[in-house]
C-alpha positions as CSV (number, residue, x, y, z in Angstrom):
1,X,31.1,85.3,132.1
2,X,32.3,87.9,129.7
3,X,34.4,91.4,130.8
4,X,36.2,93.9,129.8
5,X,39.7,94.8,130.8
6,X,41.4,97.9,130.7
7,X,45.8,98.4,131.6
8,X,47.1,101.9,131.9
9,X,50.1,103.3,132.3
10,X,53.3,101.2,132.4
11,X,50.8,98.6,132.7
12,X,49.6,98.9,129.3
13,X,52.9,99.6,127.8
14,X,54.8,96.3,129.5
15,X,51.8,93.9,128.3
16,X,51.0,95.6,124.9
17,X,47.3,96.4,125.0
18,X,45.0,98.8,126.1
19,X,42.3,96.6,126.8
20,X,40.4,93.5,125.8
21,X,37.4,91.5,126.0
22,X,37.9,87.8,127.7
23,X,35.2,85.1,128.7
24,X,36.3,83.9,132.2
25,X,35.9,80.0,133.9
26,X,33.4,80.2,136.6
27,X,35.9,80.1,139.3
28,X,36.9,83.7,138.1
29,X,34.5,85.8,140.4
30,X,36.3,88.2,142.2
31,X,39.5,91.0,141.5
32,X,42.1,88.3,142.8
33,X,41.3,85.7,141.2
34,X,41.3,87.3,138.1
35,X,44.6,89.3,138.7
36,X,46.2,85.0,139.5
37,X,44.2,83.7,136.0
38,X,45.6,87.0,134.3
39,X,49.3,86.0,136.2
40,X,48.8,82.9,134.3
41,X,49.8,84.2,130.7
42,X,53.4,84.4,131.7
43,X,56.5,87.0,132.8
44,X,55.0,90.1,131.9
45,X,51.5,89.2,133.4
46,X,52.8,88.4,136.5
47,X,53.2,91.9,137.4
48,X,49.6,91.7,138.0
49,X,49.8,89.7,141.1
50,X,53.7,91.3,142.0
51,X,53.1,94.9,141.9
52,X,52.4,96.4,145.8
53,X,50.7,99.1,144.5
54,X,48.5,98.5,141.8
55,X,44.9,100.0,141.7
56,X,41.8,98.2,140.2
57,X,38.6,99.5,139.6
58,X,35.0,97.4,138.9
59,X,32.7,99.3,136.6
60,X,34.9,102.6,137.2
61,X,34.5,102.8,140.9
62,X,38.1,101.8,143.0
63,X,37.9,97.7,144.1
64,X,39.5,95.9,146.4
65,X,40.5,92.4,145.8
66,X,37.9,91.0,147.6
67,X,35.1,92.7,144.9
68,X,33.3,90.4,143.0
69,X,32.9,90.5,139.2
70,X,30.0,89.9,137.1
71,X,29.4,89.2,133.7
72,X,29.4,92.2,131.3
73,X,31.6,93.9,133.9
74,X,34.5,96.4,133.2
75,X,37.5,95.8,134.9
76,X,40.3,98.2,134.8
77,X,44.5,98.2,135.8
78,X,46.4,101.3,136.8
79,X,49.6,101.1,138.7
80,X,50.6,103.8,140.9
81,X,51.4,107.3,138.9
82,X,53.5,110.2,139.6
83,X,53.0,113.6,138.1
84,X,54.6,117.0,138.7
């Protein structure tokens, strides 16, 4: 299965990219196990599977880790933001 992923914020800044296309192993099917595969890559990664607060969202609609992906899906990372 193909997706896309999307980082924002700090997210996107600590890992380098905006976004990206990647073909997943079958195993791969929900938000967790993609944020552990993601982990995988190394140090800055890992604040994928570290970060208390960070928000995912399945074809732009807010996911929990339980929410399954499908192929052709868009997956996107925010952490937390503050604004004043």
């Amino acid at each position: 299965m193909t997706i896309k992923l999307l980082y924002f914020a700090s997210l996107r800044e600590a890992l380098g990219l905006s976004g990206e296309e990647m073909t997943l192993p079958a195993a791969v099917c929900d938000v967790a196990a993609l944020k552990i595969h993601l982990a995988a890559r190394g140090a800055a990664w890992q604040a994928l599977t570290q970060a208390k607060n960070l928000r995912a969202a399945v074809n732009q609609r807010m996911a929990g880790s339980d929410a399954a992906i499908s192929d052709g899906d868009e997956v996107a990372f925010f952490p937390p933001v503050t604004g004043g």
